[in-house]
N, C-alpha and C positions, 0 to 999 in steps of 0.2 A: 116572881110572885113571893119569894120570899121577903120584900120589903112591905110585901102590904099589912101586916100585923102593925109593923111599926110606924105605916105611915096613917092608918087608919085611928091612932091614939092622940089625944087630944095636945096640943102645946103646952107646959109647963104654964105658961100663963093664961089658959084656959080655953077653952073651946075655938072652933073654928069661928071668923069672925059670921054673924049672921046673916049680912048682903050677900057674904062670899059663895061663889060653887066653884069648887075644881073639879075639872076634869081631867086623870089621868091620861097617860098615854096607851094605859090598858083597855081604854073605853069607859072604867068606873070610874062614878061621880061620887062629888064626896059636899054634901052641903044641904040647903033650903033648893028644894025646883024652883022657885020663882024668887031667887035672888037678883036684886040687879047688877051686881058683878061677876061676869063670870072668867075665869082664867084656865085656858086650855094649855096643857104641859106636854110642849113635844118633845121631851126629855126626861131622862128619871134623875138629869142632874140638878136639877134646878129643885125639885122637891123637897132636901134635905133643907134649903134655904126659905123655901117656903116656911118651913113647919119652925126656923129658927129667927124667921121674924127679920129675914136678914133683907131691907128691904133694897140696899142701895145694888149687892148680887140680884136681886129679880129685877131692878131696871132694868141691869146688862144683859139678862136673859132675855127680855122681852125686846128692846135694842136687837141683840143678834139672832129674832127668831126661836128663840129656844121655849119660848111660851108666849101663849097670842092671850090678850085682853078684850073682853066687849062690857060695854058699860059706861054711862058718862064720866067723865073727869071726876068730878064734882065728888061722886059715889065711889070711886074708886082710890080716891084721897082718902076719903071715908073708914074705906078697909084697910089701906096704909095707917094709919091710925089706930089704928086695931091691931093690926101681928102686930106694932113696933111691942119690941120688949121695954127700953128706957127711952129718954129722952134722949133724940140725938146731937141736943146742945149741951149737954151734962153729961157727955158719958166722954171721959177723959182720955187720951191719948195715951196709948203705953208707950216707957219708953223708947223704944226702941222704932216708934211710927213719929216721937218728935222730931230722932237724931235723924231717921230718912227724910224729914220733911225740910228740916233744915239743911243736910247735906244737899238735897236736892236745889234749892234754893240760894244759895251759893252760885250756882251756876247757869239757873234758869233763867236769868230775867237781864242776858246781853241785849244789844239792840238787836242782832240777830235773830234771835230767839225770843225776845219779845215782839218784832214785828212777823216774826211766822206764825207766831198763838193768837194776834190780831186776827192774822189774817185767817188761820183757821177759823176762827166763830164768827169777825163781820164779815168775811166776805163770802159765807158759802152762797146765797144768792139776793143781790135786792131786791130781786118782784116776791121774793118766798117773806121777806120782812114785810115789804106792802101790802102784804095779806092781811096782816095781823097788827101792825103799828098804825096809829092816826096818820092823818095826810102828809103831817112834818117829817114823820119816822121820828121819833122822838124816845128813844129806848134807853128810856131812864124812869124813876115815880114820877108819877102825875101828883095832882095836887089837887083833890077837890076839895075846894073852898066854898063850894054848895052842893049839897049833897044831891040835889036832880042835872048836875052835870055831868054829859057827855063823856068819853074817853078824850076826846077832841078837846073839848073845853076845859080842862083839867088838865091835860100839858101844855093849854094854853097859861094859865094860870099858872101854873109851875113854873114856865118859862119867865113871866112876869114878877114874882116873888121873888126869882133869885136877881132881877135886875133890880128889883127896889131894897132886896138889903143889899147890895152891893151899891146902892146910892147912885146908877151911871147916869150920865150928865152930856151931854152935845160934847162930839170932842175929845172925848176922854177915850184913849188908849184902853182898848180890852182884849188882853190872851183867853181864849179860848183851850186850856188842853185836853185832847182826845174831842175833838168837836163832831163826832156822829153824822148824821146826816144835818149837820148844820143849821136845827130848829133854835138853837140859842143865837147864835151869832148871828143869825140874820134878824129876830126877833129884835136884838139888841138892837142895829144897824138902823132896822125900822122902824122902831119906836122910843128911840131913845139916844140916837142920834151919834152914837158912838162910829170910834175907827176902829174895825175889828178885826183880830189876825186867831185864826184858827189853825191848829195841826193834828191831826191823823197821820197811823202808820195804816190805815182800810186805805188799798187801790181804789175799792170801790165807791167808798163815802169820797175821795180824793175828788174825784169826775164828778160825780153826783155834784155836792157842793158848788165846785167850778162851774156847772155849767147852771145852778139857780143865782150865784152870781151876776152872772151875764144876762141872765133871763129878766132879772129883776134891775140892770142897771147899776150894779152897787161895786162896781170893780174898783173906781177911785176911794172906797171905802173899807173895802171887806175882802180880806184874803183868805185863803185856805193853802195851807202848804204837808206834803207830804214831810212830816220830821218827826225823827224822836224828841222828844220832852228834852232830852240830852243834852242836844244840838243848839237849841233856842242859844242866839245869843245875846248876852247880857248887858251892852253898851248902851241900849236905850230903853228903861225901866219903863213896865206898864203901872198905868193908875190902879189900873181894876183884872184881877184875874179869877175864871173858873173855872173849875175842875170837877167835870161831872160826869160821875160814874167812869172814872178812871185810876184814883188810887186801890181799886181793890185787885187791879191788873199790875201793879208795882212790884210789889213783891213785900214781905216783912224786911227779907234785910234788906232793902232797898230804901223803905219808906222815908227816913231820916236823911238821906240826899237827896232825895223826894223834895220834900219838903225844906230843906235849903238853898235846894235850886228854886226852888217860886221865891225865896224871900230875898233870892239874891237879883230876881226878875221883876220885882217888885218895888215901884218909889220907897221911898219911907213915908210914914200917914197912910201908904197906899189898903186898900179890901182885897181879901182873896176867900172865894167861897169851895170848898173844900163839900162837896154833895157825892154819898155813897153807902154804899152796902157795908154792915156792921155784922160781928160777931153778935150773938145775943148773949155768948156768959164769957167770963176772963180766963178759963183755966184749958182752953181747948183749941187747935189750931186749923179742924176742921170738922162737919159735921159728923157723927158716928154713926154706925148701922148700915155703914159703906157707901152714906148718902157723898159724903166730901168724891170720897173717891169716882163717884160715879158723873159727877160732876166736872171733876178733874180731866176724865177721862172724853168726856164727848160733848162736852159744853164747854168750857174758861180753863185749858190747860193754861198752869200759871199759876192760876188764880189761889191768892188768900185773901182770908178773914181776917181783923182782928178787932176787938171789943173796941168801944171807943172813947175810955179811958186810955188806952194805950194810943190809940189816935192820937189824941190829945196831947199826950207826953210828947210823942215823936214831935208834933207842931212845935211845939213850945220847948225843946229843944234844942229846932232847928232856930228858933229867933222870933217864930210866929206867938202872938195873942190872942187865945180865942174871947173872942167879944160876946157872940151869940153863940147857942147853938140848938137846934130843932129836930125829934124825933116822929119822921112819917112813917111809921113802920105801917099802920095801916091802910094807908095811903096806898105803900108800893102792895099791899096784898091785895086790895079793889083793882091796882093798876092788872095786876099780873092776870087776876080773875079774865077783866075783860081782854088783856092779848089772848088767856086759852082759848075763852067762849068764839072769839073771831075765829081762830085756827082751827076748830074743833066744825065751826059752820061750812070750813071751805078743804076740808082732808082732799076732796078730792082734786080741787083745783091744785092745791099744794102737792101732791105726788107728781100733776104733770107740770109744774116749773121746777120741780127739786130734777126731776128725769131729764127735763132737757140739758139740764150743766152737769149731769151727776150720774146719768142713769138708774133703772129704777132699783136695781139693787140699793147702792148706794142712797138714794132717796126716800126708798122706806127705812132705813135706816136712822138716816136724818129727822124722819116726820117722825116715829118714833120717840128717838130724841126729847127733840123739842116739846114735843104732848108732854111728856114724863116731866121734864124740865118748868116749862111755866106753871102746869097745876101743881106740881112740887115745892115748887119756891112760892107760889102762891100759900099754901098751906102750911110752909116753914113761917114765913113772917106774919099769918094769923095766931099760929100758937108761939112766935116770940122767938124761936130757934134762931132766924136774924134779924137784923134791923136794917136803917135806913136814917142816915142820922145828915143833917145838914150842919156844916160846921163853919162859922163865917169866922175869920181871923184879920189880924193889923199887920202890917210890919211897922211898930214902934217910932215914932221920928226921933224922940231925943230930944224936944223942943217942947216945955215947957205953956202949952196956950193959955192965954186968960183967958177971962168968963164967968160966968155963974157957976161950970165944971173945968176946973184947972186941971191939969195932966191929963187930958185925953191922948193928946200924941198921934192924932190919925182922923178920916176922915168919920169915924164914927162916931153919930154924938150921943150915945150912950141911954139912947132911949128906942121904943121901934113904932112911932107917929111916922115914919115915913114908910112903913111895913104896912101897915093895916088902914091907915087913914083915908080915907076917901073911894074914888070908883077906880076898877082897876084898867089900866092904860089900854086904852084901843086894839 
């Protein structure tokens, strides 16, 4: 009881948030009786992080039990908002957390290790993803292109956009890297008439894929192959490649063979559309207020940011032109909205499929998690902390075209009438 003087005094940045009520582990409450958030502390360790705002330590707490949450999402982002002290896009790196980040990353991102961090996040279960992703599984931004559309309809659309600035055509060779539950590549396959080869280090997306292949007839067309990006070999250059929501699982020092590897997988003239998750400032290599770390830890180990000026560089660099480039940031925060709302409507279905591969410990843990995780990142990319940037680039031919626009050098003809023009493909 000696901590309660001190824990009953207000935060240096001012009162307790108004929605909020805690409840000690003393039995005192401390807040509004009719808040709609309330947070119960079955710990007095977690309390000091409380009162300092430290929000990405009370994820962990509430992850491992150490304080229980009741309250929608929505309202509970709310009061995350509230204790943050700063912003956790602008609050910079000390140094001694960039040289860990960096030393760390040196050695993070083997095939080895980058196919066990795959596999930790896509494979914990795919009925627990079916819950909450559209029929495709398409766990990447949606694209609402009218705003009374569907979650459905919007990675419908998504999926479409990135095939029309990619220009694909009957026929035309398309790499697919990191191909998900295969809503592009067979999108492509089926509407646009492409040979598609896809790879995944997910066992689980592997099958999945393979067997809608088969399901749909598309086997002399559309492959999926279990490969590192690595591996791909280079003998026979694709027209068209995309990469969606997979550079941010590369690594920073990785990104620049990254990205030399497509340009060397790449025709010349050839599109490569480069779709992913952005830093929202230049000066920080992960989010602060221990949000990165929480992240790191039970979400996308591996996982970095970086602004997308440095993107950029890295492309251009490696050999690549960025021709276009397109920021949905709000987009992916509608998208995340409606993954939480799903998850949030079926908690309980989700406990008994996390239980049957996981057991329940381990499965409230997980659902946990994930709650924390989508309205998080939902609520990071409304207030900007990341982005969502589509980046379409060339590899250069060297050949001179005539025309009314001389030096294009590639399949792109420098305008986006093929973007936006008319009704969007079947």
């Amino acid at each position: 009881m000696l901590l309660r003087p001190f824990l009953l005094q207000p935060a240096p940045s001012g009162p307790m948030p108004a929605h909020l009520r805690v409840e000690l582990p003393s039995g005192l409450s401390i807040g509004a009786p009719d808040a709609p958030v309330r947070v119960r502390l079955n710990s007095w360790s977690a309390l000091p992080r409380l009162k300092a705002g430290r929000v990405g330590a009370l994820a962990q707490d509430y992850v491992e039990g150490r304080l229980d949450l009741q309250g929608s999402m929505r309202e509970i982002m709310a009061s995350v908002l509230q204790l943050l002290r700063d912003n956790p896009a602008h609050t910079p790196d000390p140094w001694w957390s960039r040289w860990r980040q960096q030393a760390r990353a040196l050695s993070a991102h083997t095939r080895d290790k980058d196919a066990a961090q795959i596999e930790f996040h896509y494979d914990v279960c795919d009925d627990f993803y079916a819950l909450w992703l559209d029929p495709r599984r398409v766990y990447s931004c949606a694209y609402y292109r009218e705003d009374t559309m569907s979650l459905a309809q919007a990675q419908e659309a998504k999926l479409d956009h990135i095939c029309r600035k990619l220009m694909l055509g009957p026929g035309e060779r398309l790499l697919d890297i990191g191909s998900g539950w295969g809503g592009l590549l067979l999108w492509a396959a089926e509407h646009y008439g492409v040979d598609a080869t896809g790879i995944t280090l997910s066992k689980n997306q592997h099958q999945h894929v393979r067997r809608l292949i088969e399901e749909k007839g598309l086997q002399g067309r559309v492959r999926i192959e279990l490969l590192d990006y690595r591996q791909l070999q280079e003998s026979q250059p694709f027209d068209k490649i995309a990469s969606v929501g997979m550079f941010e699982h590369v690594g920073q020092v990785q990104l620049q063979a990254y990205f030399r590897k497509i340009w060397r997988l790449l025709r010349p003239g050839g599109l490569v559309m480069n779709h992913g998750i952005t830093a929202g400032a230049t000066h920080n290599h992960q989010l602060g207020a221990g949000l990165g770390e929480f992240i790191e830890q039970y979400i996308f180990p591996g996982g970095q940011l970086m602004h997308v000026s440095a993107v950029l560089a890295e492309m251009a660099q490696a050999g690549l032109e960025m021709v276009d480039t397109e920021n949905l940031r709000p987009h992916y925060a509608r998208t995340l909205w409606a993954w939480s709302d799903a998850l949030e409507g079926q908690l309980g279905h989700a406990r008994q499929v996390l239980s049957a591969d996981h057991g329940a410990r381990q499965a409230e843990k997980t659902l946990r998690a994930y709650r924390l995780y989508l309205a998080g990142c939902a609520m990071g990319f409304e207030q900007g902390w990341t982005s969502l940037h589509q980046m379409l680039a060339t590899r250069p031919s060297g050949q001179i075209d005539e025309g009314p626009l001389r030096g294009g050098q590639s399949a792109y003809p420098f305008r986006r009438d093929h973007v936006y023009a008319g009704p969007a493909q079947p």
